[in-house]
N, C-alpha and C positions, 0 to 999 in steps of 0.2 A: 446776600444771595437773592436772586430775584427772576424771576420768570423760567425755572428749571422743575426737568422730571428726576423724580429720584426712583430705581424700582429696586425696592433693599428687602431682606429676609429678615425676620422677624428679630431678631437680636443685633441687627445690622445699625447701625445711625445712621441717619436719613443725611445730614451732613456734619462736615465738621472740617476746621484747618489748620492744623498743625497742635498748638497747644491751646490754642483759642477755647475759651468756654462756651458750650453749645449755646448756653443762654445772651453770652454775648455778642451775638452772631446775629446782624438783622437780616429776616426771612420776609420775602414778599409775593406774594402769588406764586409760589411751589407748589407741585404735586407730587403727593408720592404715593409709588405704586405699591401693591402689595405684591410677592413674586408668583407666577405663575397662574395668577386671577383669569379668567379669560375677559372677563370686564375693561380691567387694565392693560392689559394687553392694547387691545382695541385702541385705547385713549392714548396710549402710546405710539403705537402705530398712524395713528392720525397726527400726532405733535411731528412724527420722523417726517412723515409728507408735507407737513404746511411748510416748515426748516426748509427742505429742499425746494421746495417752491418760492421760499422766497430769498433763501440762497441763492438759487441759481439763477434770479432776478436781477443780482445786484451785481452791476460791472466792477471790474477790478482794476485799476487804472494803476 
C-alpha cells in the first residue's frame, strides 16, 4: 500500500486485505487521519484537490 489517506475511528484499522496479516502488508508513505480533526481534515482536503488536478490532467485515450 503506498501513497494513500486513511481517515479511520479509533478502533478502526488503518488497512488491511482480506486475511492478509497487517504486519505483512508493505506500507509506504500513508497517512492517516484521525476522524473529525479539523487539522485532518484540511490535509485531506488538500490530497482530494492535488488527485483532481492531476486527474484530470491526464488524457484518456
Amino acid at each position: 500500500m503506498k501513497n494513500n489517506f486513511f481517515n479511520c475511528k479509533k478502533r478502526t484499522a488503518s488497512n488491511s486485505y482480506n486475511v492478509t496479516n497487517e504486519n505483512d502488508i508493505q506500507k509506504e508513505n500513508n497517512t492517516i487521519l484521525k476522524n473529525a480533526k479539523a487539522k485532518d481534515n484540511k490535509i485531506l482536503q488538500h490530497a482530494i484537490a492535488t488527485w483532481m488536478r492531476d486527474f484530470t490532467n491526464v488524457r484518456l485515450n
